[in-house]
N, C-alpha and C positions, 0 to 999 in steps of 0.2 A: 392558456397554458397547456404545455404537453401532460401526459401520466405522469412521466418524469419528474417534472419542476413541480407538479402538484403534490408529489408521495410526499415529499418534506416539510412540507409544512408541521408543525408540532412535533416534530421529531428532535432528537439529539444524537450526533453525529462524531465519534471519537474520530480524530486524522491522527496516528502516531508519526515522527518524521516527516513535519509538515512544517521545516524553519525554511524551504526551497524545493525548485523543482514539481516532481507528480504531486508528492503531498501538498503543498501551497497552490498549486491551482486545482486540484481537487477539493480542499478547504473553504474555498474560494468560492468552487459553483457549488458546493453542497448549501454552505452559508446564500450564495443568490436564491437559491431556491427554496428557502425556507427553513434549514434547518437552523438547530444552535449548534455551536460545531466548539469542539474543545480540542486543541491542538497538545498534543502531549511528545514532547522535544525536549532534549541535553539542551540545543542548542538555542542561545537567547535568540536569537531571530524568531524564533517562532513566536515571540512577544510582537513582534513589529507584524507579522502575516496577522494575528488577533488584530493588531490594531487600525490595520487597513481593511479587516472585513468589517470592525464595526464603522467606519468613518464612511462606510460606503450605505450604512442604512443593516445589515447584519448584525446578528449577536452573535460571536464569538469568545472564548476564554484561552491563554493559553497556561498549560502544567507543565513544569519542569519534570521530565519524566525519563528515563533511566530505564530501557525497555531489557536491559538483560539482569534489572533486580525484580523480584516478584514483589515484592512490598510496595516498591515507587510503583510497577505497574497497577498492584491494586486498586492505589489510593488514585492515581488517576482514574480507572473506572467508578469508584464512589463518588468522587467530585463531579464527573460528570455526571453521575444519577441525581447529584445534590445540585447542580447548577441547574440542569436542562429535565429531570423529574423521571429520568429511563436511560438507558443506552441503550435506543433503538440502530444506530449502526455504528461497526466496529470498521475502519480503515486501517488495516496495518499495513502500514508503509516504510515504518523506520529500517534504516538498510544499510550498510556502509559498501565503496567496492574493497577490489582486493587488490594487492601486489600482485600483477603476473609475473610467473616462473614456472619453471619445469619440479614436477612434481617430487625429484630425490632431491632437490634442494631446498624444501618446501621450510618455510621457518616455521613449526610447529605451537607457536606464539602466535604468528596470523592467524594460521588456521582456528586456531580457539574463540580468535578475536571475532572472526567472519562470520561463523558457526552459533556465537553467543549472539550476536546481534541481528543475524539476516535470517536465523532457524528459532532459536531458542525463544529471543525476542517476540518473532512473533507466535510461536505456542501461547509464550505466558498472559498478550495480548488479547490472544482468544480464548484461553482459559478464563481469564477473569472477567469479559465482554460479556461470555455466554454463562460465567456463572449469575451475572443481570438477567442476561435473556431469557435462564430457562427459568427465573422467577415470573419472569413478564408474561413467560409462553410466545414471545414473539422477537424477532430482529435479524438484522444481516449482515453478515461477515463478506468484507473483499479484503482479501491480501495480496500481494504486489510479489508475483515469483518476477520471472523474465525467461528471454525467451533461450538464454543459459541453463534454464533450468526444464528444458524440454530436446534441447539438442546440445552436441558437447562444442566446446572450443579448447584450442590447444592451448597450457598456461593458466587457464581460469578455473583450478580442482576444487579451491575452497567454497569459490561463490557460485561454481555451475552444482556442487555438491548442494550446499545451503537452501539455492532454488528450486532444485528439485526435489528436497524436502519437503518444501512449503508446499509446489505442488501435489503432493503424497497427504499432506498434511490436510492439506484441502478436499481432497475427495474421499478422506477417510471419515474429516469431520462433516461434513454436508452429506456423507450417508447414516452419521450417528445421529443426525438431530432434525432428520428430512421429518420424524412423523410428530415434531416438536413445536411448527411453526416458525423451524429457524432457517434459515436459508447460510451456505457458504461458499464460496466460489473464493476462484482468482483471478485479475489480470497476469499476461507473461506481456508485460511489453520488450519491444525491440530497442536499437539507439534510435534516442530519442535529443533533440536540442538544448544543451544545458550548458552553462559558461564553460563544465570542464570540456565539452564536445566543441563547441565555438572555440576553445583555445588550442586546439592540439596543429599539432605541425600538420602543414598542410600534404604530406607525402602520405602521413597513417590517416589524415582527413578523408583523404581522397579514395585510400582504401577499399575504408569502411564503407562509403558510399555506391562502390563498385560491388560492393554485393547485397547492395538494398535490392529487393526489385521492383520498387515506385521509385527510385533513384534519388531519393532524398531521407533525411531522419525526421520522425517525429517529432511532436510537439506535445509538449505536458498537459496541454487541455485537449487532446486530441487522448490520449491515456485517460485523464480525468472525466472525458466525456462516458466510456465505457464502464468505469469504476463507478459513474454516477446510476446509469444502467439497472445492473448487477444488482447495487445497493438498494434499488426503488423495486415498487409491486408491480412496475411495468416487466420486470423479468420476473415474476413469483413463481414460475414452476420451472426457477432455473437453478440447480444448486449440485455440488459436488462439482462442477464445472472450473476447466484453467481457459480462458481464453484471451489466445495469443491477439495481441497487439501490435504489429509489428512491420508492416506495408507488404507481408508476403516472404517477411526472412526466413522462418521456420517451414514453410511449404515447397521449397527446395529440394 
């Protein structure tokens, strides 16, 4: 086995947003490699990703979890300290996109909605992850910005604001708890293959692809491989960090 697959072993692994997509195959390999992984998700699907990591030889749980109330996020991080004995690593991945529009139009109702779920969310995430960890004295935070949230796009104010938060959020909290034995980082990935990316008209398909520069989109376990990374002692003296995921979008 690599460092990688070995770090998880006896660990406990929170995936927030993990009923599909990055979160579910991240969930996924965390759980193959040894961890216990507790999925914390609004959405019932994240009952069936538990059910398929344990059917596969894993221990997984999943919480109905509510990342933009601080109480629902708590009690998920308790349960998972009660199910798996620590929250050794925090994924915060819950994320919703946005309506694009031009910003004097902007329904100020989304914006609340994007900003609660895709910022606030995950503060309250790591708030209460790292209030485990700094008991433990140990653990590692990855959060999921993108790569909106390191370069602008026209139309996307709410959710390139929201990720660029995260990323801020990341490098403020990974120099606050660097001498704590906590590690925190971020992925920024790019478009990545997902039903909603598979569904779209093939004119904005085709687009989007013309300004990949690997000429294709990612794949979720291609994000989840680096989030696994991050997460493990094979990156230990990597923290404050956002790295872009993305076949070369952001280097442009």
């Amino acid at each position: 086995m690599t460092p990688v697959e070995e770090s998880f072993a006896d660990r406990t692994a929170v995936v927030t947003g993990a009923a599909g997509g990055i979160g579910a195959a991240t969930a996924r390999m965390l759980a193959a490699r040894g961890a216990t992984v507790v999925i914390g998700d609004v959405d019932p699907r994240a009952a069936s990703v538990a059910e398929q990591i344990s059917g596969r030889g894993g221990l997984a749980y999943a919480v109905s979890t509510d990342v933009t109330d601080e109480d629902s996020v708590a009690r998920l991080m308790d349960e998972a300290a009660r199910l798996g004995g620590a929250v050794d690593v925090l994924v915060a991945n819950a994320g919703i996109a946005e309506r694009k529009g031009v910003l004097h139009e902007l329904d100020m109702d989304h914006w609340r909605q994007v900003l609660d779920i895709d910022l606030t969310g995950v503060a309250l995430s790591l708030k209460h992850a790292l209030r485990h960890m700094s008991a433990q004295g140990s653990g590692s935070v990855v959060a999921v910005s993108s790569i909106l949230g390191l370069v602008g796009q026209a139309g996307s104010a709410p959710y390139s604001a929201a990720k660029a938060g995260v990323a801020n959020l990341v490098r403020s909290a990974g120099l606050g708890y660097a001498s704590s034995g906590i590690r925190v980082n971020a992925v920024a990935p790019g478009y990545v293959e997902t039903p909603l990316t598979v569904g779209l008209d093939q004119t904005v398909r085709s687009q989007m692809l013309a300004r990949q520069p690997m000429g294709r989109l990612g794949t979720p376990d291609e994000i989840a491989e680096v989030i696994s990374f991050l997460a493990s002692d094979a990156a230990g003296f990597v923290t404050g960090a956002v790295w872009s995921v993305d076949g070369g979008y952001a280097a442009q």
